[in-house]
C-alpha positions as CSV (number, residue, x, y, z in Angstrom):
1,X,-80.7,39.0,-123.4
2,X,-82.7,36.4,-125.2
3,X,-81.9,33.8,-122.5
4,X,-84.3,36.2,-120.1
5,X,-87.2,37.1,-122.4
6,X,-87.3,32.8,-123.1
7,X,-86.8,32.5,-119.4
8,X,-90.0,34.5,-118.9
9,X,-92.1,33.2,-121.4
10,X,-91.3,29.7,-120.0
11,X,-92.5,31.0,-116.8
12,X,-95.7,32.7,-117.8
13,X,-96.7,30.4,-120.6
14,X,-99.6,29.5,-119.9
15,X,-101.2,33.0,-118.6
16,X,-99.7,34.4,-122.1
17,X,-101.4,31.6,-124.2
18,X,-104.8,32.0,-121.7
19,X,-104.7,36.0,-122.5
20,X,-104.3,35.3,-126.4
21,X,-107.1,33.5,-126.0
22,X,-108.8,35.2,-124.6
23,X,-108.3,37.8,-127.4
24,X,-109.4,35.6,-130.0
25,X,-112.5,34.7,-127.8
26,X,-113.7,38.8,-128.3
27,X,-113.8,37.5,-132.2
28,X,-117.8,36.7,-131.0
29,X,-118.6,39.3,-128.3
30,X,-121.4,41.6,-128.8
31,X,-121.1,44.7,-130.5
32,X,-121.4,47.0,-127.0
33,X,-118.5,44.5,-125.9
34,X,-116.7,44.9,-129.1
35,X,-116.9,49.5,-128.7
36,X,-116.0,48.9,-124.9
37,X,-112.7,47.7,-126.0
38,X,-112.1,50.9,-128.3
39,X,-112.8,53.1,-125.2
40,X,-110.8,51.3,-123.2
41,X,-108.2,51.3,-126.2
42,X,-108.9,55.4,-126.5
43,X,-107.9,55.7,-122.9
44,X,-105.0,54.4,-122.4
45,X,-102.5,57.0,-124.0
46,X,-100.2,58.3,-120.9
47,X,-102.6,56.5,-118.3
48,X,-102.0,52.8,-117.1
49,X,-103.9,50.1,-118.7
50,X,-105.4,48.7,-115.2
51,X,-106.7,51.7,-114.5
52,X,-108.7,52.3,-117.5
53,X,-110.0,49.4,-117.6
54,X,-111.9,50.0,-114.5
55,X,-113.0,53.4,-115.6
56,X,-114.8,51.8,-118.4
57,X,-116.1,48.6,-116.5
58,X,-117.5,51.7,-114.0
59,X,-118.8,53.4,-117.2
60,X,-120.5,50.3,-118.7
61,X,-122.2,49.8,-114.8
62,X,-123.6,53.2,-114.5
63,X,-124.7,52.5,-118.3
64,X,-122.9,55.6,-119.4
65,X,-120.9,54.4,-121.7
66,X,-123.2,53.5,-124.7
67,X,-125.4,56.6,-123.9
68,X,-123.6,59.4,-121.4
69,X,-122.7,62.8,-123.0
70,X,-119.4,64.2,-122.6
71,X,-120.1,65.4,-118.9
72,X,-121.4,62.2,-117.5
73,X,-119.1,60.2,-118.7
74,X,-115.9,62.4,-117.9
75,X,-116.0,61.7,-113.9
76,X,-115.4,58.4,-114.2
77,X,-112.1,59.2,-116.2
78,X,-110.6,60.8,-113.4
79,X,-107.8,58.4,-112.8
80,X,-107.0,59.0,-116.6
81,X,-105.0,61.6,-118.2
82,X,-106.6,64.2,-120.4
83,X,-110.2,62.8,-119.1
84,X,-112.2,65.6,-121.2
85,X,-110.3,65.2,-124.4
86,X,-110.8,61.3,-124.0
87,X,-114.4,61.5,-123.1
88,X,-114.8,64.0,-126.0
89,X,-113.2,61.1,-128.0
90,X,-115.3,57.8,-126.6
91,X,-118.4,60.1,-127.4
92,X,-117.4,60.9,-131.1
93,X,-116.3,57.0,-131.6
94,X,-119.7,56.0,-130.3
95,X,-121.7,58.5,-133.0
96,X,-119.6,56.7,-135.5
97,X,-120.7,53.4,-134.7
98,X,-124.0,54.1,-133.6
99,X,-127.4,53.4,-135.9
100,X,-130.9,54.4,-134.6
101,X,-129.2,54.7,-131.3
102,X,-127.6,51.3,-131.0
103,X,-124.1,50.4,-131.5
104,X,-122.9,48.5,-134.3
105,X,-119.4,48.2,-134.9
106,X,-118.7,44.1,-136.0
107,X,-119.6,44.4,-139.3
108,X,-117.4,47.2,-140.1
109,X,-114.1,46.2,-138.4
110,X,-114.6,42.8,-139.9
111,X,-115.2,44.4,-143.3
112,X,-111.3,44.6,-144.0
113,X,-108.7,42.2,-146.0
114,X,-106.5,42.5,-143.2
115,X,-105.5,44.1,-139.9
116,X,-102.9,46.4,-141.3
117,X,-106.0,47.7,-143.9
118,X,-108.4,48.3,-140.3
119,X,-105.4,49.8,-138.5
120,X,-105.2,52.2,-141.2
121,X,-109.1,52.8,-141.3
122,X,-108.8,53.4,-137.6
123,X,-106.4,55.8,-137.6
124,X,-108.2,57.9,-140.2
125,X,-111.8,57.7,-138.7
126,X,-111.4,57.7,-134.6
127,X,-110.3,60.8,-133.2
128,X,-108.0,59.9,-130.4
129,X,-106.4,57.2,-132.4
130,X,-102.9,56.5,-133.5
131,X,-101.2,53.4,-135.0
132,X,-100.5,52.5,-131.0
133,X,-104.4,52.9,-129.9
134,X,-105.5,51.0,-133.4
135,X,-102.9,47.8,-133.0
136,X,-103.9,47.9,-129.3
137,X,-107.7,47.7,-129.9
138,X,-107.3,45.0,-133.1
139,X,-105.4,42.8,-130.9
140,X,-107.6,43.1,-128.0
141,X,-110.5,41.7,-130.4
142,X,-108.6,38.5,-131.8
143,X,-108.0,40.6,-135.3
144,X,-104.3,41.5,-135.1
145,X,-101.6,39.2,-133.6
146,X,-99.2,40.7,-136.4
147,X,-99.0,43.9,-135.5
148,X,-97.1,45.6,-132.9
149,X,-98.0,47.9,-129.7
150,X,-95.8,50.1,-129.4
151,X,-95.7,51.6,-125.9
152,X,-93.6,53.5,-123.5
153,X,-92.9,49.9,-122.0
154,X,-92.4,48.2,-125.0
155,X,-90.5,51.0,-126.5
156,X,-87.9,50.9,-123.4
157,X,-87.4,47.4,-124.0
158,X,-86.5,47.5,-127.6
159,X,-84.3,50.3,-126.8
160,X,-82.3,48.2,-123.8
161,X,-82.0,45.3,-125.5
162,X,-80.2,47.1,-128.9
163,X,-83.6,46.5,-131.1
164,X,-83.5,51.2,-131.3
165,X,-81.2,53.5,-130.7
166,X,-83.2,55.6,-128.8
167,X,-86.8,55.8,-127.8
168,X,-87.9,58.5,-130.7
169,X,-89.7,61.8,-129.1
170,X,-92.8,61.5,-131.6
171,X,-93.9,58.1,-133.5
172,X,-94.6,59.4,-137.2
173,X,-96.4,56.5,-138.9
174,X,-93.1,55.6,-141.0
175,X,-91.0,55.7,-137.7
176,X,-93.7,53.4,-136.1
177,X,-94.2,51.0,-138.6
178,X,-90.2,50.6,-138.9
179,X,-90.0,50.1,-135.5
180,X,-92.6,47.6,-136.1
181,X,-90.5,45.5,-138.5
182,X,-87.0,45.5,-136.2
183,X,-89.7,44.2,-133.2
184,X,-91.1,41.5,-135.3
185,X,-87.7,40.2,-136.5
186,X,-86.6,40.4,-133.1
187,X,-89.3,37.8,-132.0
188,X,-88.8,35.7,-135.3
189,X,-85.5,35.0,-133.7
190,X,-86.5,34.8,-130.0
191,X,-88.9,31.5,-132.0
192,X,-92.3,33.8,-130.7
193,X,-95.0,35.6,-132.5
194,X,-95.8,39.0,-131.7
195,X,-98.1,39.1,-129.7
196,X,-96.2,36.9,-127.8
197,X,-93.3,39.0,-127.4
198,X,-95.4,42.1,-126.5
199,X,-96.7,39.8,-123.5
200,X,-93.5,39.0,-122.7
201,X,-91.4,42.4,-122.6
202,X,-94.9,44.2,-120.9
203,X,-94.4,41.7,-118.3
204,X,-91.3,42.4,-117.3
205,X,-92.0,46.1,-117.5
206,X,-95.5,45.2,-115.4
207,X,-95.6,42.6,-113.4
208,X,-98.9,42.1,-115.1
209,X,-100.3,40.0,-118.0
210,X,-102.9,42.1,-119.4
211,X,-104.1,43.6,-122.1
């Protein structure tokens, strides 16, 4: 079991260590960079990553996403599940962070102590989020490599290689953040950080390194 996951971090090493990077990289986008990354985040429930990501690129072309209403922008989430919920929810996120009609978003998520604090802030304040969407978006902006994503892929993983029982039906925040702890000792002992390990077992779920 752990001979594998080592085997594919070996492998993929460097595109792992290129993608944290990258992630620590967002620390000094923009702001509109900073709230693309939450829509992307806010889509990706039930839909695949790759997919949303071009929706929102497409979105951020037709310059849509910092100021489309509800029915401009939900055409371009057709290849997304639940499109009108989630443009309902990148429209409501975007009146949070906006000021005189610009976005500004930095200065609050870096307001916090610490990522578990902004996950928590997240979760309350963005409709669409859960602990998933929130540790998703805070490690795609260089703020959270401690804190786990826990997706259907990841979630299989954990359950194959003896880290859960089962995959639970509904992730209640005590479930999640349990799960959370059995993940992070499981990459203490593999000698990898988190966010490593979420690379790793999303990888051999994907195919991809991505985000």
């Amino acid at each position: 079991m752990y001979d594998e996951l080592r085997r594919i971090y070996e492998a993929k090493k460097e595109e792992i260590r290129a993608r944290i990077e990258e992630f620590k990289k967002m620390r000094q986008a923009s702001d509109e960079e900073i709230f693309s990354e939450l829509a992307f985040c806010l889509c990706t429930p039930q839909s695949k990553a790759v997919e949303c990501d071009k929706a929102i690129k497409q979105l951020v072309s037709a310059g849509l996403l910092f100021k489309g209403n509800e029915r401009q922008i939900r055409p371009f989430l057709d290849r997304v599940r639940f499109s009108e919920n989630k443009a309902k929810f990148i429209v409501l996120a975007r009146e949070l962070f906006s000021n005189n009609g610009e976005i500004e978003i930095k200065q609050r998520i870096n307001s916090f102590r610490n990522s578990k604090e902004a996950r928590e802030w997240l979760v309350k304040h963005i409709k669409g989020f859960g602990y998933k969407e929130a540790s998703h978006f805070l490690r795609n902006i260089g703020l959270a490599d401690d804190l786990a994503i826990l997706d259907r892929h990841i979630l299989r993983c954990l359950k194959e290689f003896g880290i859960i029982d089962e995959i639970p039906k509904s992730l209640t925040p005590k479930k999640y953040l349990e799960i959370e702890e059995r993940m992070r000792k499981f990459a203490e002992e593999l000698n990898l950080s988190l966010v490593e390990l979420d690379l790793v077992l999303f990888y051999r779920q994907t195919g991809l390194i991505f985000k």
